[in-house]
N, C-alpha and C positions, 0 to 999 in steps of 0.2 A: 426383425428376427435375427439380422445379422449380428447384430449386438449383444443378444442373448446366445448365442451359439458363440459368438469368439470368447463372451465370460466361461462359458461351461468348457470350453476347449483349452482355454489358462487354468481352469482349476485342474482338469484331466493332465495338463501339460504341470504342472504345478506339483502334484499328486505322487503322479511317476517320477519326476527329480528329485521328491522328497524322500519315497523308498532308497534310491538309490544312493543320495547322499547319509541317509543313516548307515545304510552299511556300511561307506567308504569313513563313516562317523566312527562309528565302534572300533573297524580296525585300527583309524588314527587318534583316538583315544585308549588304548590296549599300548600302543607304541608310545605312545606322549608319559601316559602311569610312568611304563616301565621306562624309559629314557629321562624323563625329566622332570618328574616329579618326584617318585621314590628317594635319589640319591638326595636331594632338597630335602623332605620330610625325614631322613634320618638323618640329618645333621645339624636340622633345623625345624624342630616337631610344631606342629603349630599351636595356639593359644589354648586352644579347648579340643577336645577329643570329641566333643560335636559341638556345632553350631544348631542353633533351634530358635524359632522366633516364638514371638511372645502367644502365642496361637498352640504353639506343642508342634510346630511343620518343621522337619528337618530341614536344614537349607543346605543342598549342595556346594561341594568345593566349587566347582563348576557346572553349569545349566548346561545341555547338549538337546538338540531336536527331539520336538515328539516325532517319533511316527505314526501316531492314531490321530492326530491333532486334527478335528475338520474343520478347518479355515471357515469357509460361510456361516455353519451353525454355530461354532464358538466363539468367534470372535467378529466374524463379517465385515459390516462398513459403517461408519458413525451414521445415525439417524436412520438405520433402521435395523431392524430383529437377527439378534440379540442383544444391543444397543450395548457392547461391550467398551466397544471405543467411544459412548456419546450417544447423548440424545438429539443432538443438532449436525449437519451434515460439516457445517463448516467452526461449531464450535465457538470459540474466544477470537477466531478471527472475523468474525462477525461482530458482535458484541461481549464484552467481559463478564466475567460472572457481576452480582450483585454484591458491594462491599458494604456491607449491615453489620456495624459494630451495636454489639447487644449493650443495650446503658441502662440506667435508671436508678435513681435514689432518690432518699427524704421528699419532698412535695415533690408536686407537680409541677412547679411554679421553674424548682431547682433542675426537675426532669427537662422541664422543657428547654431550657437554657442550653442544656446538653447536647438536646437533638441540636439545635439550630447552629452552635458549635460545629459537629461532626458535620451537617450538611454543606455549611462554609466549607470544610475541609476536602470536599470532594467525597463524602460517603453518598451511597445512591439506594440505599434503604434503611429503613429504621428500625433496630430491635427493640420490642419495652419489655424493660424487667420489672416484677412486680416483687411488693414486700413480703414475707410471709405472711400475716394475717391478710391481706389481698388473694394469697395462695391458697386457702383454705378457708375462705370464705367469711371474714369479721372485719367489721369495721375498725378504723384505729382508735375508736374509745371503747369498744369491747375489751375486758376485763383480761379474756388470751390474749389480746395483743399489746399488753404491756410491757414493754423492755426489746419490742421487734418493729417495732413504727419505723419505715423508712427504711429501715438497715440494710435489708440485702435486695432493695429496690424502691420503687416508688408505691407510694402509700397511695391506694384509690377507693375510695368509699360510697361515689357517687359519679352523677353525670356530671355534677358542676366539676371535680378532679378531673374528669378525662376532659372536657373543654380547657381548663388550662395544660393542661399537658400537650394538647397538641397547639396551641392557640398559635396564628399565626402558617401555622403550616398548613397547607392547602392537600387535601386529604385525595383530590384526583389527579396530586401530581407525583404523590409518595408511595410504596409500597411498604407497608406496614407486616411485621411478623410478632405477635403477643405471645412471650410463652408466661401461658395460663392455663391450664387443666380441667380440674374439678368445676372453681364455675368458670368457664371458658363463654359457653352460651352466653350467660350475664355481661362478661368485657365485651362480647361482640355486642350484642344491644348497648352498652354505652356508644362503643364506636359510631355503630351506625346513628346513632341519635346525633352524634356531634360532627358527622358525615353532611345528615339532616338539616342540622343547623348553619352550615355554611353554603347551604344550597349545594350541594353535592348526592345525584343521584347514584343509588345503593350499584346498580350496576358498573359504576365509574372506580370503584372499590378496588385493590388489589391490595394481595396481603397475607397473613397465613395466623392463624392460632393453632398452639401446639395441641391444645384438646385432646391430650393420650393418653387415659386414665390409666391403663392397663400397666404401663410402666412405671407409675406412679404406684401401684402395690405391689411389683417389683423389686423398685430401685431407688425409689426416694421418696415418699409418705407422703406428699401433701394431696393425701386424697381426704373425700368428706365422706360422699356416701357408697353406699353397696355394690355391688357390679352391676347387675342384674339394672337400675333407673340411672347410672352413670353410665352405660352402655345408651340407654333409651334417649338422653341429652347429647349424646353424640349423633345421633342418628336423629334427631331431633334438627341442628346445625347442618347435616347431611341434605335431608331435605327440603329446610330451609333453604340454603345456599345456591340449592341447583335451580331454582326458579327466580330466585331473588340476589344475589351476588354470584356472577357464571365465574369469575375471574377471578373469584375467590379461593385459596387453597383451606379445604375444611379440617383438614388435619393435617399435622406434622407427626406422623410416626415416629418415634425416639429412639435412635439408639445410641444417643451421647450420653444418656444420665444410667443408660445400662453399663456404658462402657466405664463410665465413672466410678463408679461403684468396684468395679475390680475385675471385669470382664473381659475375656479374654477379643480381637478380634472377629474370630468366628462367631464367637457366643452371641457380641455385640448385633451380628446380621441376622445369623439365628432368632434369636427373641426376638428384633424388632421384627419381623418376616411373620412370625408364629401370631403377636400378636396384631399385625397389620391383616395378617387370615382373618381372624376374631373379625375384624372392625368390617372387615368385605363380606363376610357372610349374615354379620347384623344387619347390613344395609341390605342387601338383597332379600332379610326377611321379613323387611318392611315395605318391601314393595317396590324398590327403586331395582335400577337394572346396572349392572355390571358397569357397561361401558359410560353409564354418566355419571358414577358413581368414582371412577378411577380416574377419571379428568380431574379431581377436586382433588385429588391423595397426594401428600407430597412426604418426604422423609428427612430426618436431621440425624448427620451421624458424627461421629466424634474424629479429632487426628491425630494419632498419638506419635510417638517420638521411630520407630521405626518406619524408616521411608519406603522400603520397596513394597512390604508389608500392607502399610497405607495403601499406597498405586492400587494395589493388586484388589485389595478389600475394595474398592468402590468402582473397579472394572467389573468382579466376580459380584457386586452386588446387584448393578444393571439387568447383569445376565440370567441373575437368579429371578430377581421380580417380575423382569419379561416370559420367562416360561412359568411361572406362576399363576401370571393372569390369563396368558394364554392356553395354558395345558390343564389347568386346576378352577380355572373361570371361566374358560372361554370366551373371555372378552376379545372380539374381533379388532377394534380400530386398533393403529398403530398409536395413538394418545395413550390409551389406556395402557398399551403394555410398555411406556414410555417411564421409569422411575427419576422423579426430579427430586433432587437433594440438595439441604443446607448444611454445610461443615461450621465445628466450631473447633477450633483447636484446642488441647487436652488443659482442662483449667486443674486436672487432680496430677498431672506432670509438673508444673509449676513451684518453685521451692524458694522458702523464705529464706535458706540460704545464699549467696549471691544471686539476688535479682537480676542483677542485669544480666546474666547464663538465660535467664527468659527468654531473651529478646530470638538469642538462636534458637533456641526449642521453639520456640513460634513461629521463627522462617523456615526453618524445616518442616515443618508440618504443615503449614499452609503453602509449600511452595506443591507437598504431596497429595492436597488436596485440589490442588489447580491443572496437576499433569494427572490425578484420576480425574477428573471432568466433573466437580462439584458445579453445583446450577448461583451459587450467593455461597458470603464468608465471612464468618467472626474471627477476629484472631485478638487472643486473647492479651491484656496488657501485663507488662512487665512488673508490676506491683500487686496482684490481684491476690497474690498469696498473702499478703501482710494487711492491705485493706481494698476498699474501694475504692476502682482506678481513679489517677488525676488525669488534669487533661494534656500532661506533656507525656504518659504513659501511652494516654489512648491516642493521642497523637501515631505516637513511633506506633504501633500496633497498625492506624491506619496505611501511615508512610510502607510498611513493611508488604502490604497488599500492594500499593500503587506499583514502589519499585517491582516486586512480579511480573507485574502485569507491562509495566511499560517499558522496563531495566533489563527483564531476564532473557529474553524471549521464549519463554518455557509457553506462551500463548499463540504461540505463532504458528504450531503446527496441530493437528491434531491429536491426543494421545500417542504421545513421542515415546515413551518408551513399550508400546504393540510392536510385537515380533520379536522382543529380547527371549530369551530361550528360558531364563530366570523367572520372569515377570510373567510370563504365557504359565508354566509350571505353577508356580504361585497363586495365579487366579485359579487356577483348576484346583489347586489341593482345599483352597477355601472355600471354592463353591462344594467339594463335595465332601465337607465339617459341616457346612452351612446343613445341607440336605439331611444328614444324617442326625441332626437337631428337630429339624422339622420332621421325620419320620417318628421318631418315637414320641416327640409331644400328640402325633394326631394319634397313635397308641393309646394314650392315654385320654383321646377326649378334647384333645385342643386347648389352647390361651389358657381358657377360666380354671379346668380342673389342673392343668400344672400350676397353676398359680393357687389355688387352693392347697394342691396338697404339698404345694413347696421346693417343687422340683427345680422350676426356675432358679431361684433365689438361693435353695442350696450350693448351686451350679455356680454364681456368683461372688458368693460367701468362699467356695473353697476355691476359685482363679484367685480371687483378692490374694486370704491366708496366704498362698504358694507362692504368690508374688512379692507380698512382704515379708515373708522368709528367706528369699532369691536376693533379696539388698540386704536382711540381715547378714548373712553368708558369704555377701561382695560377689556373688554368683552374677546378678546383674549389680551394674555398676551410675550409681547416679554423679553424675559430675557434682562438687561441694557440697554432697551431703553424705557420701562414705567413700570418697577418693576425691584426691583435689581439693580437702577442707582447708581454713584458715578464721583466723579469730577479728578479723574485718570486721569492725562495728556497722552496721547496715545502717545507713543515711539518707532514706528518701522521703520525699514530700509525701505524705500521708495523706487522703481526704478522712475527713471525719463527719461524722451526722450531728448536726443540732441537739442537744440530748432537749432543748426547748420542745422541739417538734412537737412532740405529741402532748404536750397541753392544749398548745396550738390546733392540732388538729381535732382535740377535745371540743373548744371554744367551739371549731369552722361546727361540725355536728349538732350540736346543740344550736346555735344561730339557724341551722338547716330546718332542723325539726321544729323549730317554731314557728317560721315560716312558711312550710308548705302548709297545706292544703290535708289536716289532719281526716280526715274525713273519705276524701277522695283516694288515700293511702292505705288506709285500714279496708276500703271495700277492695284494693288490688290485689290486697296481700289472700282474702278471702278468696277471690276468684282460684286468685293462682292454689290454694291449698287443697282447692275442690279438682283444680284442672290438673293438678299432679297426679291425682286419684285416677283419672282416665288417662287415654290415649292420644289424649291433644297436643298438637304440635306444641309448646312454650315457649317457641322464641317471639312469635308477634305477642304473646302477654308481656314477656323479659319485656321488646322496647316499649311498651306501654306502660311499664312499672318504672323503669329508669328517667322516661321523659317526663314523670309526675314526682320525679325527687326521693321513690323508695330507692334505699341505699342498697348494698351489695350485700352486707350483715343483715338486712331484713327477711332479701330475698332468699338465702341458701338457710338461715335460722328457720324460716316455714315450710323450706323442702325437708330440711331435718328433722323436724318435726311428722314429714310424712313420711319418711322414709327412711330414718334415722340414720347412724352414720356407722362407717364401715370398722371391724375389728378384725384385724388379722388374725389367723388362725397358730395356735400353738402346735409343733411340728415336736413328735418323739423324737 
């Protein structure tokens, strides 16, 4: 008890200093104005008659104490409630976050070459990027996937692609993160089959699939079907996972592809928060219970080019998710009201005008997502605007995490900039943007019905507009692309795709389908078409259908069938 009574005696003792120093605050702030600012300010006005970050939050000349500020419940101590500073007590001085450069393109064969690349290089987890028709569910000799094989990741059509793609890497010693959505469920039964196949039990697994439909008819389309049974395959993966992969992260809630899109900050936490509600309240309407349910939840959010901004957004995100699950869930364990996030730095910041200005827009933002307390980090390469990073791109991209981590010592303390006067303000103004997003969406019904009737997406559509008005205007200023330009012929090594590929991969399909076991495919596909009809979990059918060689366009082609697919609604 000694120990508990001298903490609450430092907060009492704490409390009282602080009253008092606000007020010795104000006067010597009132004196400071009038003595040493003013005569400055008229004879030297400064740039802009306000400052404002990209959120709409005024930002003071100068930060000055709260006096309402309550230390313990605001901000407290890293690794536990309201895990402002951290989810870990001691943080990056323990172990670093996870450096997961996201890759993938044209085969599998090329994919994998990549990974094993990056891992030489000292990366410590694996991101796969997938192709669009992988994204949306068609094989690469389906007819929509012509002119997209490969392009903006790697092409997977079956179990035999995901066995080359990982071939060679040992799947209990990597942690894997798929962003893959719609059929998400289906990548994970390849996984696991080729988990399977290496003698790798399911529980040995760590890893994460982004699985976030909701954001996906938001902010970036590559959804298939309706809400209403793409909810049901989320939840499906939910229950899966808590019995059969513990260590498995079942979702990746997004708010990097909201933020892409033209979102402001706040917006960015907001939506992901509103539709992360959505995903918590399906699972507990299926019978699972909060707290094992929020063990499996993880989040991926974006870092854009304003650093304090940054800091603050993924201090104020902690805080928010924590009283969430606690106050709005009542989930008890401190796991569950634990929020672990994947950063990627801003791939829509990025400009085909001088490239190599990347390289700083990407140390900066990843250096802001190291001192907010990100859990893993993509940081984007310096060519990604022009093509398909190479590997002296992703290189420097990786290099640019290690020096952080080992160079800066921005890892050495724990949330180094808690207790700036700035950055305390900051967090607060965003948590309480954040709340007041999430108030009027439960107004309306929650996730589904803003997203129906368009409230989301308007909300996105007019941060973009205001912002690309704000660089027409030179109001915000982009380095070499409306200040600082020059007519520099841009000179870098470009990766290009096989335009070969996809006959190729035409050929691999057909050799497939002659081969298997026509018979045994056609009764899978039947099973599953009847099992879509009920309530049956689908993912022990998934890995039964991918370990018998049905492909990934089979599978989602007979869900569409049951359930057709999704048409966004027309907005007056």
């Amino acid at each position: 008890m000694r120990g508990v009574g001298c903490l609450r005696y430092t907060f009492h003792y704490f409390h009282t200093g602080k009253m008092k120093m606000a007020k010795n605050t104000k006067d010597l702030k009132q004196k400071w104005e009038k003595d040493t600012l003013d005569p400055v300010i008229n004879k030297y006005p400064e740039r802009k008659e306000k400052f404002i970050s990209t959120s709409g939050i005024e930002i003071p000349r100068v930060a000055f104490p709260r006096e309402d500020q309550d230390y313990p419940d605001d901000i407290g101590f890293p690794g536990q409630f309201p895990f402002t500073r951290g989810v870990q007590p001691t943080m990056y001085r323990g172990r670093f976050w996870t450096m997961r450069q996201y890759a993938g393109y044209a085969t599998a064969e090329e994919s994998n070459q990549r990974y094993r690349f990056l891992l030489d290089q000292g990366q410590t987890g694996l991101s796969v990027a997938f192709d669009l028709p992988t994204q949306i569910g068609y094989d690469s000799d389906d007819p929509f996937a012509e002119g997209e094989v490969g392009k903006v990741g790697v092409a997977i059509s079956s179990l035999h692609d995901m066995e080359k793609l990982f071939e060679g890497i040992p799947l209990d010693k990597v942690s894997t993160s798929m962003t893959i959505n719609s059929p998400a469920a289906v990548l994970l039964a390849m996984y696991i089959a080729v988990a399977d196949k290496q003698g790798v039990r399911q529980e040995k697994l760590r890893g994460t699939i982004q699985n976030d439909i909701l954001k996906e008819y938001i902010a970036r389309g590559t959804y298939i079907f309706p809400p209403k049974p793409s909810m049901r395959l989320i939840t499906d993966v939910f229950q899966y996972c808590q019995t059969s992969i513990p260590n498995w992260n079942t979702i990746s809630i997004s708010g990097y592809h909201i933020r892409e899109a033209g979102s402001t900050a706040v917006q960015e936490l907001a939506f992901t928060f509103i539709d992360a509600i959505a995903y918590v309240d399906a699972a507990i309407k299926t019978g699972l219970k909060v707290d094992d349910v929020a063990a499996q939840l993880s989040f991926f959010f974006a870092c854009h080019n304003n650093f304090l901004e940054e800091i603050a957004k993924f201090r104020a995100a902690r805080r928010i998710w924590a009283r969430i699950m606690r106050d709005r869930f009542g989930a008890d364990q401190l796991r569950s009201q634990m929020m672990r996030f994947h950063t990627q730095t801003g791939g829509s910041t990025l400009t085909a005008q001088q490239p190599e200005n990347n390289i700083v827009r990407t140390t900066i933002q990843a250096l802001a997502a190291v001192m907010g307390g990100t859990q893993s980090l993509h940081t984007n390469s310096m060519d990604e605007a022009l093509s398909l990073p190479t590997e002296k791109a992703v290189q420097i991209a990786l290099r640019t995490q290690q020096i952080i981590a080992l160079e800066s010592g921005a890892a050495d303390t724990v949330d180094p900039l808690a207790g700036s006067y700035f950055i305390e303000q900051l967090t607060d103004a965003i948590e309480d943007g954040v709340n007041t997003y999430i108030s009027r969406v439960d107004e309306m019904g929650g996730a589904l019905e803003a997203i129906e009737n368009g409230y989301i997406q308007r909300e996105i559509q007019d941060s973009a507009y205001r912002y690309q008005k704000a660089i027409e205007a030179k109001e915000e200023i982009v380095v070499g692309v409306n200040a600082f330009e020059n007519d520099e012929k841009v000179d870098l090594e470009m990766l290009k795709v096989d335009p070969a590929l996809e006959m190729n991969r035409r050929v691999e399909l057909a050799r497939l389908r002659q081969t298997r076991d026509q018979d045994t495919v056609e009764g899978l596909l039947t099973r599953l078409e009847n099992a879509a009809q009920t309530e049956e979990n689908l993912m022990p059918l998934f890995i039964e259908c991918v370990r018998q060689d049905v492909t990934l366009g089979e599978i989602c082609g007979t869900l569409r069938r049951v359930w057709g697919e999704y048409q966004p609604p027309v907005w007056a």
